[in-house]
Structures are given as structure tokens and as C-alpha cells.
N, C-alpha and C positions, 0 to 999 in steps of 0.2 A: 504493500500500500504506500510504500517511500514515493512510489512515482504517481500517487494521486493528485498531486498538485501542479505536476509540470507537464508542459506535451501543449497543449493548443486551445487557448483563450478563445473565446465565442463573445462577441455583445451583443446585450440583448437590443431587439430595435422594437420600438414602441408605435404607439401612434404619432406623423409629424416626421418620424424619424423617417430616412430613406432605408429603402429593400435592402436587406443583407443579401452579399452575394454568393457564389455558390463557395468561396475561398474561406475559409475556418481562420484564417488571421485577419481578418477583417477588425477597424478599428472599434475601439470603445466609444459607443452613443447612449445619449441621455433622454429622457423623456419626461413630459408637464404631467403633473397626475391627473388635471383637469382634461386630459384626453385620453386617460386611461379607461378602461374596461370597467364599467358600471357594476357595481359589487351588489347596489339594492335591484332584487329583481322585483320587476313591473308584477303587479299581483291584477286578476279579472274580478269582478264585481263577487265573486266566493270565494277572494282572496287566496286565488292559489298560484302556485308557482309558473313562469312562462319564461321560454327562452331566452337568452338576450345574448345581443353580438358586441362587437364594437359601434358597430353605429348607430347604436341604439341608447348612446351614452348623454349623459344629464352635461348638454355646454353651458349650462348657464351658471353654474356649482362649480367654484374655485377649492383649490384645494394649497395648503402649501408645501407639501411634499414635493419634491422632486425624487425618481429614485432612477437607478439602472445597477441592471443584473449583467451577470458576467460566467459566464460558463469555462469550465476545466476539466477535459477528459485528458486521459493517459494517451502518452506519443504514438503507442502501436497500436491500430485501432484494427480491427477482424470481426467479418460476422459471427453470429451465433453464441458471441463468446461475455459473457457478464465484464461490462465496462465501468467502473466507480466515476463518477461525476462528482462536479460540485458546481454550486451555483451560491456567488455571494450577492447581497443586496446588499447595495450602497445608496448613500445620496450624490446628488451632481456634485461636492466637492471629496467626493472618495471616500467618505469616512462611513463605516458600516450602522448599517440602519438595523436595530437589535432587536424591536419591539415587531410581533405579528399578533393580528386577532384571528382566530379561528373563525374557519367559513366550512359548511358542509362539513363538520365534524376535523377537520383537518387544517393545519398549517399552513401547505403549499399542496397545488393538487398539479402531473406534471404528466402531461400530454405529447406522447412521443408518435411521429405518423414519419412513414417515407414519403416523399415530397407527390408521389402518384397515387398514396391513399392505400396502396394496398396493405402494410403492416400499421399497427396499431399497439398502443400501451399506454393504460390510464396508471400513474403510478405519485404514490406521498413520499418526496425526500424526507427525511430526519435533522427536524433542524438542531445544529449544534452549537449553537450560540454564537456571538458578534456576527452576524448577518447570514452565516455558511448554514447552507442544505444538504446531505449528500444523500447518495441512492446508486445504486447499481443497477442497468439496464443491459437487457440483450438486444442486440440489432439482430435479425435473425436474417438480412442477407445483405447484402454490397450496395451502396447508392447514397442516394442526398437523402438525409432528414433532416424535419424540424421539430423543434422543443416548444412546445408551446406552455408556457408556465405560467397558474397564477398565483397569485399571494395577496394579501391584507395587511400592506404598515398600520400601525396601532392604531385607532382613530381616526383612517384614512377611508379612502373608497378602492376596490379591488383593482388590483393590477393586473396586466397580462403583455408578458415577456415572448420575446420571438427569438430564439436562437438555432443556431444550421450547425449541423456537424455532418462529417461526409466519411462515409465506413469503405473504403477502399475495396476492390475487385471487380467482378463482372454483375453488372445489375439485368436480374432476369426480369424477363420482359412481364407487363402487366396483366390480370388475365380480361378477356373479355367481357366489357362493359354492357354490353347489347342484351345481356339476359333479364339483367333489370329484376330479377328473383323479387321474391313477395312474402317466402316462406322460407324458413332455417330450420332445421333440427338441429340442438345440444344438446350430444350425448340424449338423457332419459325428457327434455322438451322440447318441443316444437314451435318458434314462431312464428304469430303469423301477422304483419305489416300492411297497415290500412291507414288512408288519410280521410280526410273529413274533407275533401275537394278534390274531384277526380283531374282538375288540374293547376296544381300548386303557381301559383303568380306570385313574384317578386311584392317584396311591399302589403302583403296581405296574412293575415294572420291565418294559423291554420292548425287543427287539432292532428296529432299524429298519435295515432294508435297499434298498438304492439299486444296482440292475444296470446297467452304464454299455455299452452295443453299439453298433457302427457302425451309423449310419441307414444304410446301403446295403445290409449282407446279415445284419443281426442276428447280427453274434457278436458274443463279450465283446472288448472292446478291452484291447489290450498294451502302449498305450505309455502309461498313468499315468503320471504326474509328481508327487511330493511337493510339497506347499502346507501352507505351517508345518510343514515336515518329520514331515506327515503325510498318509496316502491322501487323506485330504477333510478337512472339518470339515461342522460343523452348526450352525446358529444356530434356535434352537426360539423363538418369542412367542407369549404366548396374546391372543388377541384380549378383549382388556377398554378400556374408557372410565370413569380417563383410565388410561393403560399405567403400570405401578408395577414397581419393583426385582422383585418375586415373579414377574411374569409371564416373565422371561428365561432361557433356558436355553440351555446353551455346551458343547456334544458334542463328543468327539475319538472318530477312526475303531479301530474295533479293528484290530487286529494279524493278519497272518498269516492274512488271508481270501483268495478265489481271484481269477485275474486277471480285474478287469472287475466286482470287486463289492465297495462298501465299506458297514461293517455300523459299526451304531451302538447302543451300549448305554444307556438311560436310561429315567427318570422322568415321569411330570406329577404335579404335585404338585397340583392342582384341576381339576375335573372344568370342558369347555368347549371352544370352539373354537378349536385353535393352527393358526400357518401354519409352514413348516418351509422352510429352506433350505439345500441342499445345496451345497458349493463343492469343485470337485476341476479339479485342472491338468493339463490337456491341449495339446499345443503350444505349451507354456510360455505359455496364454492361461490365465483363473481363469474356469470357469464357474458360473453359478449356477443350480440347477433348483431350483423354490419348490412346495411343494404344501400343500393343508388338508387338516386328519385333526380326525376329532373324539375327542373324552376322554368317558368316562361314571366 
């Protein structure tokens, strides 16, 4: 672990900030908090929980925070193979920002995607005080990723960091989009993926619903388990080159839906192809069912 802190700097690039490039030495950028990732989510008239992106953020609410995050992975990077990270949070004049408030049950919640959507990993670094996070990640094959990381300075509004690291070799090709799947089975469930508008439009709100049944006799399953002391989550990206802070989107399940089905409120904010992943605990295991939906 001697070489956990040396090998190759990432900065995080915020909103305002320009695109990080595909080069992992790329410099250190800062970001206004007032255009950071909106931490209070918009609640519906049953106050319940609905997606929210970046651009869905409160401009009129100052904040005086400034922060920027800075990422540290080990010099010799390989797929498949557990990589320790660290990510510190600073303020614009460098000195480490120490204080976090828990959101979703959790400190830092850290969203790992290949820049084409096809691997995924929703993972919580361990913070170990003066501003350092760390966590170990498998890249499970060769290519551009991005980190997508949030956090909560003390008495601030939620942040969300963009960081690129690039796992070296041969990147296998992506597989075909065109199926557009409706239904997953995991392992002993079945999902099954419906919207509340047979054609999703940019700019318009929209329920997305996820049926969770036994693969053995299609009924609705009973024994959910809470994951972030909620039915599910969702993790929304839109497929763009390179992936920027607007493309993210961070759903909580609504409330008081029936057993075997959790429903999600939200947005696109640009018209395009998003991939979507679902996570709900069952057998105190997290599973993940991912589908593509297209936006007009």
C-alpha cells in the first residue's frame, strides 16, 4: 500500500469547469459550490423522493464553499485487478476541507462507469480524516473511465466531482444497443422495466417503474430489503463522448408503492440515449439491473 499515494493525480472538474481530457495528468480545477449538484431533492405534492441532475440545481442559493477533489490511483494500473484510490477534498486554496454530512446513509457515494456505459460500480470510500477517502475498485476490463463522486461539506449543498482514469490494454468492443431489453433476470429475480410514457421527452417529468418477481413463478417478491434506507435507488447516464457533470442523474424510490415494485420519479434534461441502473437488496445481497431507454 506504500505506492497508494503516488502514480497519477486526476482533478476533479465540476460545473463551469472545462471537460477533462482523456490524459490522467491533466491539471488541478476548482469549482463554485453555487453550481454544484443540488443535495435537497425536489419532493411531489406526497413528498416523495424525484431524480435530480445537474441542471436541475437551485442558481439563485449562494453558497460559500468552494471545494475541489483530486484523485490518486497506483502507477501500474490493469484490469480486473483491485486498485486502492484516494480522493482528497480541498478548498480553492488547498487546505483540506475535514467536515462531511451524511446523505443516503453514507459519507461519499462513488460512481464508477466506462466512458461507453457498459461496466458499472456504485461504491462508499472510507473517509479517513483531513479531507482523504479511500476504497479499492476493480476495473474489470481496459478503457476510459469516469468517477463520478458525491459528497456533502458540512452545512453545504451536495457536491459532484468528475474524475477520468484510463486502465490500459485493449478495450472490447461494446455490446449491442439495439435490443433495448425490458426484462433482467438476477440470479432467483426477474425484472421487469416500464415507464409511465411510452415516449420519454426531454424536459418532462416521468415515473419509471421497475417490477421485481420471482424467476420461478412470476409473482411480486416480499422480502425487499432497504439499500440506503430506501426500496432501490437509480443511477440515470446519458450516453455522451466525453461524459460531463450534466449527463448524471441520482433517483430515490418513491414511497408507499406495492410489494414487488419500486417506482421512480424524474427528468432528462437532453434529448439522447441514457443507460439506467436499478439497485435494490434482496438477501441482504445489492443487485443491479441496467437497461437503455431512449429521450426524444
Amino acid at each position: 500500500m506504500k505506492r497508494l499515494f503516488t502514480g497519477i493525480i486526476v482533478a476533479a472538474s465540476l460545473l463551469f469547469a472545462q471537460s477533462c481530457t482523456s490524459n490522467i495528468k491533466s491539471a488541478e480545477k476548482q469549482v463554485s459550490q453555487d453550481d454544484m449538484h443540488q443535495g435537497n431533492h425536489q419532493q411531489n405534492a406526497r413528498s416523495e423522493h424525484q431524480g435530480h441532475s445537474m441542471a436541475e440545481m437551485n442558481q439563485g442559493e449562494k453558497s460559500q464553499v468552494t471545494t475541489q477533489a483530486k484523485l490518486t490511483a497506483a502507477k501500474n494500473l490493469s484490469p480486473n485487478q483491485p486498485i486502492p484510490l484516494v480522493i482528497d477534498i480541498q478548498d480553492s486554496a488547498g487546505k483540506s476541507v475535514t467536515k462531511f454530512d451524511t446523505f443516503q446513509e453514507k459519507l461519499m457515494h462513488l460512481i464508477v462507469v466506462r466512458d461507453d456505459l457498459i461496466s458499472f460500480e456504485h461504491i462508499h470510500p472510507e473517509y479517513k480524516g483531513n479531507g482523504r477517502f479511500e476504497v479499492n475498485s476493480s476495473f474489470p476490463t481496459a478503457g476510459n473511465y469516469t468517477l463520478i463522486s458525491d459528497y456533502k461539506p458540512a452545512g453545504n449543498k451536495e457536491s459532484v466531482s468528475l474524475m477520468k482514469l484510463i486502465i490500459p490494454g485493449s478495450t472490447p468492443l461494446p455490446k449491442d444497443l439495439a435490443k433495448f431489453e425490458k426484462t433482467k433476470t438476477l440470479s432467483s429475480t426477474k425484472v421487469n422495466f416500464t415507464s409511465s410514457e411510452k415516449t420519454i421527452k426531454a424536459g418532462k417529468q416521468v415515473t419509471l417503474q421497475f417490477d421485481l418477481k420471482e424467476a420461478s413463478n412470476n409473482q411480486p417478491i416480499k422480502d425487499l430489503q432497504p439499500y440506503l434506507g430506501e426500496k432501490g435507488h437509480l443511477v440515470i447516464i446519458k450516453s455522451s463522448s466525453p461524459l460531463t457533470e450534466s449527463d448524471y442523474i441520482h433517483a430515490h424510490a418513491l414511497k408507499n408503492t406495492p410489494e414487488g415494485q419500486v417506482k421512480f420519479m424524474t427528468s432528462f434534461p437532453q434529448a439522447g440515449t441514457y443507460k439506467v441502473w436499478m439497485q435494490f437488496n434482496r438477501d441482504s445481497k445489492i443487485n443491479t439491473a441496467d437497461f437503455w431507454i431512449n429521450v426524444s
